[in-house]
C-alpha positions in Angstrom: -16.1 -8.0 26.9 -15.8 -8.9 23.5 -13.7 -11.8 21.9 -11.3 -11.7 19.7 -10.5 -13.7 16.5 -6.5 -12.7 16.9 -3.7 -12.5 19.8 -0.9 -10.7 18.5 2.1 -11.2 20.7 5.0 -9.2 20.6 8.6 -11.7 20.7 10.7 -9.1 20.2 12.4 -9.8 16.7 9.3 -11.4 15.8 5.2 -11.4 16.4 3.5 -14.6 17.1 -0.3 -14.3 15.3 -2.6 -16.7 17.0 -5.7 -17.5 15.2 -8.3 -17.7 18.3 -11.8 -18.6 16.2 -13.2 -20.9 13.0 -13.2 -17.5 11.7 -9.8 -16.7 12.1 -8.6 -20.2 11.1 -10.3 -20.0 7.9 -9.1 -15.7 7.6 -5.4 -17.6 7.8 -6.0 -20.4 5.2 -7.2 -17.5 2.8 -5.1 -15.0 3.7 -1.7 -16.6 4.9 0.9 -18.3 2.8 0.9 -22.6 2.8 4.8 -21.9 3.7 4.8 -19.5 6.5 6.4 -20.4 9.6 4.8 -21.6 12.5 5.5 -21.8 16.1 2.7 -23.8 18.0 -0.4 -22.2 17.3 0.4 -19.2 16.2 2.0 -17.8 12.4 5.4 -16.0 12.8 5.5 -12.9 11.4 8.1 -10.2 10.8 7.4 -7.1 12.5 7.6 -5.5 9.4 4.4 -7.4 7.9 2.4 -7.6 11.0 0.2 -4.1 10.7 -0.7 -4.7 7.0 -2.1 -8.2 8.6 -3.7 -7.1 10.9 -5.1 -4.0 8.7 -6.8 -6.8 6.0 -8.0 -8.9 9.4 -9.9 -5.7 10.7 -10.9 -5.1 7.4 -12.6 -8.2 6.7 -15.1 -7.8 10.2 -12.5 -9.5 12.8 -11.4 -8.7 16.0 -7.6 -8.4 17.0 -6.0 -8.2 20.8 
């Protein structure tokens, strides 16, 4: 069993991205915008935005449940 550097949970009208690793943490300080929204521990993202996220995640080497 592997484990992931992302939880991606589905709130219905939006998804919750929860950055699980030092990896991931430092993917979102690159990647994610100083403004986004957050809720706890995770970034809220439009549904609409979440694949292409999760597309560059994947594509820089880390691991998404």
């Amino acid at each position: 069993m592997s484990n992931p550097d992302f939880e991606v949970q589905d709130e219905g009208s939006i998804c919750l991205l929860r950055p699980l690793t030092d990896a991931a943490k430092t993917w979102v300080g690159e990647h994610i915008p100083d403004d986004a929204q957050w809720f706890g521990n995770a970034v809220a993202v439009e549904h609409r935005f979440i694949e292409p996220i999760v597309v560059g995640i994947v594509a820089d080497g880390l691991e998404v449940e």
